[in-house]
Backbone as CSV, one residue per row, in Angstrom:
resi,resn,N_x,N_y,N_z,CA_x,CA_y,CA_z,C_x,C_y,C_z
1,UNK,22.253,3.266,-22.245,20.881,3.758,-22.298,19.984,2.778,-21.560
2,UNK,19.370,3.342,-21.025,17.809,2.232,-19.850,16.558,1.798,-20.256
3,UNK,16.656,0.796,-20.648,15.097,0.522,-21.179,14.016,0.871,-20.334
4,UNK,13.394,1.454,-20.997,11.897,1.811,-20.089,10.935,0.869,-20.334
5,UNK,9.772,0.993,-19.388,8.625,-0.435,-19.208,7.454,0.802,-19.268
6,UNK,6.842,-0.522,-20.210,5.112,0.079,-20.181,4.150,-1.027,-19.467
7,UNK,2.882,-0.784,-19.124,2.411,-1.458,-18.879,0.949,-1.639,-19.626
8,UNK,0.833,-2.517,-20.178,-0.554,-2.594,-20.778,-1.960,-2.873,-19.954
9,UNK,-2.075,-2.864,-18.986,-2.996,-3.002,-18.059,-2.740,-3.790,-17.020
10,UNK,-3.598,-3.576,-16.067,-3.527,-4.504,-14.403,-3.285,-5.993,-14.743
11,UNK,-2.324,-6.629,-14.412,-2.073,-8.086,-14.484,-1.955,-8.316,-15.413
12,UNK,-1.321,-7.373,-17.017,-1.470,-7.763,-18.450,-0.271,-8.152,-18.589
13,UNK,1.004,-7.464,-17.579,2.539,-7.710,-18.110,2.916,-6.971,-18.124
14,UNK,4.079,-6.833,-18.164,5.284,-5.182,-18.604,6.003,-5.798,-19.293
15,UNK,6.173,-5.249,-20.667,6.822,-5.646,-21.787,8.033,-4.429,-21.810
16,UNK,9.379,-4.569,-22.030,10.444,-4.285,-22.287,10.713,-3.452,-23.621
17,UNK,10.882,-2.278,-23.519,11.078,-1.215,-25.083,12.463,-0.866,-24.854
18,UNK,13.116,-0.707,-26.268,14.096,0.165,-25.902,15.834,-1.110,-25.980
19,UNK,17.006,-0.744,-25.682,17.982,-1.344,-26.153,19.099,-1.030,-25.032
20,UNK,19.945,-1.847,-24.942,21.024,-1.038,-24.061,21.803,-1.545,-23.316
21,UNK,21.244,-1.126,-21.400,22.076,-1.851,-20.821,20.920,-3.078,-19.859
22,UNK,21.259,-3.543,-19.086,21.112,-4.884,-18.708,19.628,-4.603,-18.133
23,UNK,19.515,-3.614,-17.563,18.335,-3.443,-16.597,18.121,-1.602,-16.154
24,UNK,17.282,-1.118,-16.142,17.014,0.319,-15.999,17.727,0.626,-14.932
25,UNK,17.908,1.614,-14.646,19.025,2.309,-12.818,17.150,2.746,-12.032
26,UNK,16.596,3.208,-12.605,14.434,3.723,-11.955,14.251,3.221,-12.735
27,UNK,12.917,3.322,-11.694,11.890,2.998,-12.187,10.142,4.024,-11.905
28,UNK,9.382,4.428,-12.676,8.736,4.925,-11.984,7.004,4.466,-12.142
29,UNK,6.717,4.615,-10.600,5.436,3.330,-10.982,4.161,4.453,-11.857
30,UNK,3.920,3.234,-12.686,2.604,3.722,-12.771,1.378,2.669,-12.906
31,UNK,-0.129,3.243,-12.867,-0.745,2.650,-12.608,-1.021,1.164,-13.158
32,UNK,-1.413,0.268,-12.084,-1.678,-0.817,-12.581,-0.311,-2.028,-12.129
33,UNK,0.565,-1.389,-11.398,2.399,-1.897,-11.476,1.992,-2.659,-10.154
34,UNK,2.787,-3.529,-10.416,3.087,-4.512,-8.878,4.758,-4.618,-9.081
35,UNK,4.802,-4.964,-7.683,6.642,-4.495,-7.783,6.659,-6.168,-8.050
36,UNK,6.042,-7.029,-8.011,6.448,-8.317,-8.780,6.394,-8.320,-9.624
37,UNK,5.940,-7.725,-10.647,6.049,-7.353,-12.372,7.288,-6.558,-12.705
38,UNK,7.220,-5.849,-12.058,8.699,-4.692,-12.169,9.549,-5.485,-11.816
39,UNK,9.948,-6.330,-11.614,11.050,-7.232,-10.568,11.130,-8.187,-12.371
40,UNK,9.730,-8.672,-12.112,10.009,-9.715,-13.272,10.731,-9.234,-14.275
41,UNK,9.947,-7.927,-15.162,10.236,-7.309,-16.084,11.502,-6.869,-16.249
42,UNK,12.794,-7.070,-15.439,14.062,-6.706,-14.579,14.631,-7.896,-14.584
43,UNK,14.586,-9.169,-14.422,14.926,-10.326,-14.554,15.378,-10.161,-12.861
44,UNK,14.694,-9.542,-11.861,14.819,-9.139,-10.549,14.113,-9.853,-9.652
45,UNK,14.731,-9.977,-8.519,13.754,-10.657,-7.501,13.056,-9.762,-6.740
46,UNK,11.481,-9.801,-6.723,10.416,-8.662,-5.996,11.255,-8.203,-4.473
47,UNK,11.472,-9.572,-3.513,11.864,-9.508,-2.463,13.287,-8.645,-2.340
48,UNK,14.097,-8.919,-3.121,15.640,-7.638,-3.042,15.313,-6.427,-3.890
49,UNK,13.960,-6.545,-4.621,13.663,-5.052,-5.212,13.217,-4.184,-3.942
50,UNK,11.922,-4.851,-3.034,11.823,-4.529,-2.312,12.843,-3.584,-0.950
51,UNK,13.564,-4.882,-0.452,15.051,-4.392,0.167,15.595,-3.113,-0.140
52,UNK,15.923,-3.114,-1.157,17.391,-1.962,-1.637,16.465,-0.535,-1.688
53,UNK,15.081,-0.987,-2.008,14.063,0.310,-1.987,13.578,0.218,-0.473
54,UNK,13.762,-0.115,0.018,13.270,0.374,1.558,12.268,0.484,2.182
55,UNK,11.297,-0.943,1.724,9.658,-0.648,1.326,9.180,-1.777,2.517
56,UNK,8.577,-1.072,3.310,7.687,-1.912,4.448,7.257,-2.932,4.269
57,UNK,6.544,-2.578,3.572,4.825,-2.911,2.861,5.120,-3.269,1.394
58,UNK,5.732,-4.072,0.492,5.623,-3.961,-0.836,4.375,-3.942,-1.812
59,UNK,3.413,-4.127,-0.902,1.779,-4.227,-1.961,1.557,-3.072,-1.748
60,UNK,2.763,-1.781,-1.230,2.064,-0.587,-1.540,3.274,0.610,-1.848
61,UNK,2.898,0.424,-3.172,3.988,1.149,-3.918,2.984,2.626,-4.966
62,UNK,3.535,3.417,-4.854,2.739,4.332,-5.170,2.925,5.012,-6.699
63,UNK,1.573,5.277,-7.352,1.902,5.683,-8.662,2.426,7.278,-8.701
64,UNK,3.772,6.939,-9.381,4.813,8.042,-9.535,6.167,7.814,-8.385
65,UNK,5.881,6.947,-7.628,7.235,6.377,-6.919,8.017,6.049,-7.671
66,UNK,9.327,6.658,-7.670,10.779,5.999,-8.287,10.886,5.176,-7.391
67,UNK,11.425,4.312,-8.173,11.844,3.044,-7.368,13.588,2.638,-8.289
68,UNK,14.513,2.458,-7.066,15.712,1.911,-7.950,15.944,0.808,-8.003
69,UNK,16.589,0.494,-9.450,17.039,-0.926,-9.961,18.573,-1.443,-9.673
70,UNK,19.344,0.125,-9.104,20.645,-0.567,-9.268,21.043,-1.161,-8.135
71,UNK,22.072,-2.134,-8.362,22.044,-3.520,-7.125,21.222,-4.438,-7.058
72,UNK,19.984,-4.357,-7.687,19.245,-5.537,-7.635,19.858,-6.903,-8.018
73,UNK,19.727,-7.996,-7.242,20.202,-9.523,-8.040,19.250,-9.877,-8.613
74,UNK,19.762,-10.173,-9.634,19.026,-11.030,-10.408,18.244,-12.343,-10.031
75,UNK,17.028,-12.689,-10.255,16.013,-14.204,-10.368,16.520,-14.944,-10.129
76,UNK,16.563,-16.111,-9.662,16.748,-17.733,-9.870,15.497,-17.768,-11.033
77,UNK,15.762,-18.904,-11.890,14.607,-19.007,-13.057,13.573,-19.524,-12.056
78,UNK,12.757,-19.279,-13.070,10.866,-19.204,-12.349,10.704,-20.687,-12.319
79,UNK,9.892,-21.138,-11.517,9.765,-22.393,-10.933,8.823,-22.999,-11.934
80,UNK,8.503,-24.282,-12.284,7.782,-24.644,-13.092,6.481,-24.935,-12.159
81,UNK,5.298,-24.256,-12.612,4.006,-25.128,-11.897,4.047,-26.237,-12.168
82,UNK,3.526,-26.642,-11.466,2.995,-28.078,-11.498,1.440,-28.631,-11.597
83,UNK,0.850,-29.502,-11.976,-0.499,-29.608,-11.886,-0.843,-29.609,-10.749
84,UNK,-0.200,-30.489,-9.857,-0.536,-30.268,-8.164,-0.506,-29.174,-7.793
85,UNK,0.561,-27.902,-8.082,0.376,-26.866,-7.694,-0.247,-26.235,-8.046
86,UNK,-1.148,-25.720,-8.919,-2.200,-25.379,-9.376,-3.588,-25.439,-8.792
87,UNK,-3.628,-27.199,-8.985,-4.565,-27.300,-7.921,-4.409,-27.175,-6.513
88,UNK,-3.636,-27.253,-5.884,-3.272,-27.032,-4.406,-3.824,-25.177,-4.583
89,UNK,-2.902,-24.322,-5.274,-3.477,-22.706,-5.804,-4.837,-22.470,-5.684
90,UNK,-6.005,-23.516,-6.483,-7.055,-23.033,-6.773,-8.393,-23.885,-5.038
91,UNK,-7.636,-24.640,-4.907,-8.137,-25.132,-3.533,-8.208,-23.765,-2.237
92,UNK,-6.884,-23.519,-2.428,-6.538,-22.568,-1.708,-7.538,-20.469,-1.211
93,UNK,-7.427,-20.836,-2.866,-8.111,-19.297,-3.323,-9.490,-20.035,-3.092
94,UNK,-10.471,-21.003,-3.173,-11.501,-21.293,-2.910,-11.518,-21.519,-1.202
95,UNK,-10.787,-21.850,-1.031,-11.254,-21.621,1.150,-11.072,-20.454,1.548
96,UNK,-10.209,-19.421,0.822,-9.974,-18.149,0.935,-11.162,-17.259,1.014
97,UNK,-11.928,-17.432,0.046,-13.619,-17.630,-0.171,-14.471,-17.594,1.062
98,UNK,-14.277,-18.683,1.324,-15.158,-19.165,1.960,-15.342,-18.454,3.662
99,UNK,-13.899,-18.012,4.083,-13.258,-17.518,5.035,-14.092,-15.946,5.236
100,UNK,-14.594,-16.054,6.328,-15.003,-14.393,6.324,-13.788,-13.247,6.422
101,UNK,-13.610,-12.593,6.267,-13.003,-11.600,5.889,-12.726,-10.900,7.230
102,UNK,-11.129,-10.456,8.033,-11.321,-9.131,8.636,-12.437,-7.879,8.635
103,UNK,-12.420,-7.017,7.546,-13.451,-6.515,7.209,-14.584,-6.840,7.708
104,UNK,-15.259,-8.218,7.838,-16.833,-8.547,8.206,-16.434,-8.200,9.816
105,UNK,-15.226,-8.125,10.788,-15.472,-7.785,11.937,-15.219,-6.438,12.675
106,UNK,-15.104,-5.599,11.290,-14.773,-4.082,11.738,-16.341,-3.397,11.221
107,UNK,-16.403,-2.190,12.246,-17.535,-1.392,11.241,-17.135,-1.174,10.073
108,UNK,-18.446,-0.629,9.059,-17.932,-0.391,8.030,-16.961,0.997,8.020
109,UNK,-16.549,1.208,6.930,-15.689,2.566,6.697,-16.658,3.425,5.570
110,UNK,-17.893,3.315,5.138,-18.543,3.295,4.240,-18.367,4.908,3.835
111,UNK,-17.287,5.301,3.843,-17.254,7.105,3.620,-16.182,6.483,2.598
112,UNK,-16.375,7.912,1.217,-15.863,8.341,0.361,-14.079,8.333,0.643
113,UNK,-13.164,8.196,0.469,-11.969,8.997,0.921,-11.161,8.208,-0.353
114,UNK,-10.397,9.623,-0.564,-9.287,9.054,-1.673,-8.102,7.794,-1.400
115,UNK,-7.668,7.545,-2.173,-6.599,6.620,-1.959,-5.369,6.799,-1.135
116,UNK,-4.900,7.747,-1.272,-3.739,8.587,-0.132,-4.611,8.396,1.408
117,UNK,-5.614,8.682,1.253,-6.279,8.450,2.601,-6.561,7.255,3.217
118,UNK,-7.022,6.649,2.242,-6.981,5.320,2.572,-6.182,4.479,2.822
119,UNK,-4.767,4.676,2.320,-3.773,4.337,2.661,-2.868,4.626,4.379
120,UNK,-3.377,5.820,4.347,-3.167,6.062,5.790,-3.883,5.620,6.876
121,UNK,-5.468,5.613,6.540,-6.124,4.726,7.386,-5.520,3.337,7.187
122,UNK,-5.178,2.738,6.643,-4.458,1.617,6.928,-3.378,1.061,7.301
123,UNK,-2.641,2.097,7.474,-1.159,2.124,7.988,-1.525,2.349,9.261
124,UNK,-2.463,3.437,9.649,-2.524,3.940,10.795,-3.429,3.157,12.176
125,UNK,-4.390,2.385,11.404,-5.205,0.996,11.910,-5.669,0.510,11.351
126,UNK,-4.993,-0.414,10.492,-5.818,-1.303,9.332,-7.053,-0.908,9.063
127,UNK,-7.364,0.422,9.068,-8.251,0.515,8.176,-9.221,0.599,9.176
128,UNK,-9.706,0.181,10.705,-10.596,0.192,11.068,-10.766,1.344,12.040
129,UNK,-12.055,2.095,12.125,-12.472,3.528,12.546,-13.140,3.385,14.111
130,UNK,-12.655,2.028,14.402,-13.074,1.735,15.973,-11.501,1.361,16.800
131,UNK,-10.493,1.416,16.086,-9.045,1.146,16.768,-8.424,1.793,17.753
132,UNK,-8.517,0.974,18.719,-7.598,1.868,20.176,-6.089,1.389,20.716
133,UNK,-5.777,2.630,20.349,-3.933,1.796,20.854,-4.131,2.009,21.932
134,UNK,-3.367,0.742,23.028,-3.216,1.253,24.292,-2.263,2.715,24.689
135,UNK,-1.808,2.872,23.715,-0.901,4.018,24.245,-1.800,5.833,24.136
136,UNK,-3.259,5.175,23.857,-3.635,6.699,23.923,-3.942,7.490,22.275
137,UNK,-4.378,6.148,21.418,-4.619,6.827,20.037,-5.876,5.908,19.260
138,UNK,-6.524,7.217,18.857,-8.198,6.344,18.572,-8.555,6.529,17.094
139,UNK,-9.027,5.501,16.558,-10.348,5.878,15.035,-9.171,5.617,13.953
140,UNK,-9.291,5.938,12.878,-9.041,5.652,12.088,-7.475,6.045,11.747
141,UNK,-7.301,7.562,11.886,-6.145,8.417,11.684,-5.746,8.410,13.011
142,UNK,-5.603,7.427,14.160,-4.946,7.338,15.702,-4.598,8.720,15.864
143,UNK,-5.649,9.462,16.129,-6.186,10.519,16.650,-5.605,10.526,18.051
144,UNK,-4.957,11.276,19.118,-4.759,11.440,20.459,-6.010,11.910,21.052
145,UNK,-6.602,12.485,22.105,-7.376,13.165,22.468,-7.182,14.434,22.541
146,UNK,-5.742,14.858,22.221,-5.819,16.890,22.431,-6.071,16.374,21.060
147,UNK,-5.093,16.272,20.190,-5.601,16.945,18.694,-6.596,16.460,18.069
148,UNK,-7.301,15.126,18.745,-8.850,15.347,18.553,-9.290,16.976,18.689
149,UNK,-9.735,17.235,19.759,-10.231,18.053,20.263,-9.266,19.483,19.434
150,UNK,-8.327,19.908,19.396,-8.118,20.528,18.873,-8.290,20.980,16.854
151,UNK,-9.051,19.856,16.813,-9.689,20.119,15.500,-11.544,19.878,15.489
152,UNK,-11.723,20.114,16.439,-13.077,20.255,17.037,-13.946,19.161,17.103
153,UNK,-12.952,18.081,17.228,-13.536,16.976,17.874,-13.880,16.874,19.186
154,UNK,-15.104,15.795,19.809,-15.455,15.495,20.954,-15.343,14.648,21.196
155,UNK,-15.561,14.002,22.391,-15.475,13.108,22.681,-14.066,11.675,22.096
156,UNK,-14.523,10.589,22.092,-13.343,9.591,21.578,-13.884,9.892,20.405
157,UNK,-12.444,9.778,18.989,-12.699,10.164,18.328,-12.721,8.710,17.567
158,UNK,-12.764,7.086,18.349,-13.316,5.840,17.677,-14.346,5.780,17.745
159,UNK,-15.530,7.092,18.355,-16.626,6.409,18.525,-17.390,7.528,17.468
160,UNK,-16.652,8.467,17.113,-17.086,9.139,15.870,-17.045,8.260,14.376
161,UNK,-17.800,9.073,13.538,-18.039,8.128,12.358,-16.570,8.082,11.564
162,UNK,-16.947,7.173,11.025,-15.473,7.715,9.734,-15.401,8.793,9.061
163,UNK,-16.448,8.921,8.643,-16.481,10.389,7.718,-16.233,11.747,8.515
164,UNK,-17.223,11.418,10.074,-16.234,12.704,10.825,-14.557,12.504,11.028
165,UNK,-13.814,11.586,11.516,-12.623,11.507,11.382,-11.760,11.528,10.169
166,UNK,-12.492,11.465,9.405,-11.704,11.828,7.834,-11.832,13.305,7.943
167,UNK,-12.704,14.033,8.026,-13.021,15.450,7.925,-11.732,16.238,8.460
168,UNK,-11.927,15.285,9.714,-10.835,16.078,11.382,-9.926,15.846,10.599
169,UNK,-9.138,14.434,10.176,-8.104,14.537,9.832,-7.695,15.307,8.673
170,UNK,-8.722,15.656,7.816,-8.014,16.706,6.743,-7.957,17.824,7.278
171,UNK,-8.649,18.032,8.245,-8.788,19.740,8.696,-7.260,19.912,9.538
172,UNK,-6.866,18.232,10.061,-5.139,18.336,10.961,-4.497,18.525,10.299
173,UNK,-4.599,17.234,8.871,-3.655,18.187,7.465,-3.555,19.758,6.902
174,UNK,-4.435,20.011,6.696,-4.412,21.255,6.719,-3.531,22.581,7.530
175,UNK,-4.153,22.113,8.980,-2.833,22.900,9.938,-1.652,22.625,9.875
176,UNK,-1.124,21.020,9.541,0.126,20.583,10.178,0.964,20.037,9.106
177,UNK,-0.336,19.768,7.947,0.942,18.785,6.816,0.504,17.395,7.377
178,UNK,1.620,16.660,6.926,1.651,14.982,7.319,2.428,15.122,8.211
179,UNK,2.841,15.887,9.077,3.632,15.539,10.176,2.836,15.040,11.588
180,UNK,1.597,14.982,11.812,0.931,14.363,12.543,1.449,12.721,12.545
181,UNK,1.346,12.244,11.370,1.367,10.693,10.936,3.326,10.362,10.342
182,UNK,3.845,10.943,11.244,5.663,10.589,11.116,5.349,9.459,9.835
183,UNK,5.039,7.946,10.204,5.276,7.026,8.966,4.068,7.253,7.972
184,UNK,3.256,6.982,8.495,1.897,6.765,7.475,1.647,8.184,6.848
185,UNK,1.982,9.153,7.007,1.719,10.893,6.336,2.314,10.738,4.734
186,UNK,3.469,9.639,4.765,4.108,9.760,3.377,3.313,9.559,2.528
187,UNK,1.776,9.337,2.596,1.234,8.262,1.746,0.466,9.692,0.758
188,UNK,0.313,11.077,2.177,0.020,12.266,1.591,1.004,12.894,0.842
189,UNK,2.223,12.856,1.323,2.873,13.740,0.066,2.914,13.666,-1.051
């Protein structure tokens, strides 16, 4: 039998219910989960949880993604902080601070869009609604210029707002599905 994991809130822990065998075969996320908690909660390492699940990107794991446990290796035990490391940690997260942000050099994105969307704008150009691939793909959802235009866009569609390219791109979803966006579309299904 597979113990199942709850989670008591964002960064609270996943505590272990249940009796059996060594480690669950799924897992399925829900909100609030980092696959380094799920890993922990597994006596698993994030990085070969990652692996065996097939995950690009591990800071983006989606709520209701199965994720599998079997094959995972097990941890080396957790490293002891140290006071130096700690402080070296909190030095760190304070210049982090201090550091302007990507973000401060993109326009804003200041439109509404769900999380699935947002996720694709970020797969598709980090997020920013002025991005030009050299190969011929613009704005946020790397828009081409026909299927710009074929969803009644004008002109470049980086120099449209975000909120019009969110529009276009739901109106492409609409016709096509996520098959416009081969990798980044998964984020819609």
């Amino acid at each position: 039998m597979a113990r199942t994991l709850s989670i008591a809130g964002l960064g609270a822990g996943i505590t272990a219910a249940g009796a059996g065998a060594a480690f669950a075969t799924d897992y399925t996320v829900k909100p609030g989960d980092t696959l380094s908690e799920i890993a922990q909660a597994n006596g698993a390492d994030w990085h070969e949880l990652a692996r065996i699940n097939n995950l690009n990107d591990p800071d983006l794991i989606l709520i209701g993604q199965t994720l599998t446990l079997d094959g995972v290796k097990k941890a080396t035990a957790p490293r002891q902080v140290t006071a130096k490391k700690t402080e070296t940690k909190k030095v760190r997260k304070t210049e982090r601070k201090a550091r302007t942000s990507r973000s401060d050099d993109r326009p804003s994105t200041s439109v509404s869009m769900s999380a699935a969307w947002r996720k694709v704008a970020q797969c598709e150009s980090g997020g920013n609604p002025r991005a030009v691939n050299p190969a011929g793909y613009y704005g946020l959802f790397q828009f081409d210029l026909q299927t710009w235009r074929s969803v009644g866009g004008s002109g470049n569609p980086a120099k449209a707002s975000a909120a019009e390219q969110l529009m276009r791109a739901k109106k492409l979803y609409a016709q096509r599905g996520a098959q416009p966006w081969p990798v980044c579309g998964r984020y819609l299904r």
